[in-house]
C-alpha positions in Angstrom: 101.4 24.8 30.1 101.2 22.3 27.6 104.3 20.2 29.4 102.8 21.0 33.2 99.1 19.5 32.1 100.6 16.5 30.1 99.7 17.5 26.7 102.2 15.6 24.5 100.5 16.9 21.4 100.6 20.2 22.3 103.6 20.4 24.4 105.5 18.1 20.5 104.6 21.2 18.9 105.4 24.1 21.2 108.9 22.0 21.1 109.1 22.4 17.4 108.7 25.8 17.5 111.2 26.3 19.9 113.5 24.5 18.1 112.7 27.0 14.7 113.2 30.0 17.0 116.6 28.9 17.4 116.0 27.9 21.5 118.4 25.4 22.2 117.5 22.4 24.4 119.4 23.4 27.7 117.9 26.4 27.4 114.6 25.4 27.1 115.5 23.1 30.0 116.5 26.2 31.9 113.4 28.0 31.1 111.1 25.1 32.0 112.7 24.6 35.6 112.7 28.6 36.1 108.9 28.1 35.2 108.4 25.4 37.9 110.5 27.2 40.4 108.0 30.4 40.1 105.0 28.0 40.4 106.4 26.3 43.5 106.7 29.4 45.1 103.9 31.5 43.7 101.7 28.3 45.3 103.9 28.7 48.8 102.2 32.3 48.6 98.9 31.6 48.2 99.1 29.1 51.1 100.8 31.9 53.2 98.4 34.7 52.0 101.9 36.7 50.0 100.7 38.9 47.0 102.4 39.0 43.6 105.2 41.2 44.6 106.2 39.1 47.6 106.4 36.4 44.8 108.2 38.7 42.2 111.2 39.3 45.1 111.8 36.1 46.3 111.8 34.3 42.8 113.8 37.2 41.0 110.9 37.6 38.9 109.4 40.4 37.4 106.3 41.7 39.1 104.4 40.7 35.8 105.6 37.5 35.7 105.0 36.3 39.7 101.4 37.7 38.9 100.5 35.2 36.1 101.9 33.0 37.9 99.9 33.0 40.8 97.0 33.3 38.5 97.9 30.1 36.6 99.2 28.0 39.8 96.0 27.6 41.1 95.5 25.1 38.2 98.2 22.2 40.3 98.7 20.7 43.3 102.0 21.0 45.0 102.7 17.5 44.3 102.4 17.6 40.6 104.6 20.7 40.9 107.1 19.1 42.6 106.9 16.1 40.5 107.7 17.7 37.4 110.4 19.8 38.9 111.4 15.8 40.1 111.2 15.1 36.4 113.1 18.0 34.6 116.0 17.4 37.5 116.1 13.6 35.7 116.0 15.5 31.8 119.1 17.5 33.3 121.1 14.5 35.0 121.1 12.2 32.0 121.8 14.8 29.8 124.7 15.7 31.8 125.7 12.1 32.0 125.5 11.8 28.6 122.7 9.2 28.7 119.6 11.4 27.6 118.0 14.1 25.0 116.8 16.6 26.5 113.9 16.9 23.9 112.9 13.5 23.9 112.9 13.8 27.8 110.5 16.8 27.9 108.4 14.8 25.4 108.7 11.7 27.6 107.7 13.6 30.6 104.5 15.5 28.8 103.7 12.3 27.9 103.5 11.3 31.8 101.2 13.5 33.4 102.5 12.2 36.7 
């Protein structure tokens, strides 16, 4: 949440504790654009009138899971959805290219709300 809403401060120290639990950042990474992915589509469904378990199937989702999601989408618009989704594709590409950190790029982008 504290990435999506542009929370640096918040978003720095869920990082850190990441980091002490041992997540790694291309997980994290993967985690983060799994996260966006569900909120892309949880917010197709409430435009198309889908439920939580039309959600939890066509994001591989637990039923859980596509239900808090649809609960906390409503927070964003599309765009900024597909802006940071946008934004962790960039994290992923210049850490692949050997040209970024993925940490200092998620802190970058919290630090960007758009």
């Amino acid at each position: 949440d504290a990435l999506m809403s542009g929370d640096a401060k918040i978003a720095s120290a869920a990082l850190e504790k990441a980091k002490r639990d041992g997540v790694q950042g291309p997980q994290l990474l993967s985690l983060l654009s799994r996260q966006v992915r569900l909120f892309l589509i949880a917010a197709e469904a409430l435009h198309t009138g889908k439920d939580a378990a039309a959600v939890a199937s066509a994001a591989g989702a637990h039923p859980y899971a596509a239900k808090k999601a649809l609960a906390a989408v409503r927070k964003y618009r599309v765009e900024e959805l597909m802006h940071r989704q946008s934004q962790l594709l960039d994290v992923e590409r210049e850490f692949k290219q050997g040209s970024g950190d993925i940490e200092v790029g998620l802190l970058l982008m919290a630090a960007r709300r758009t």
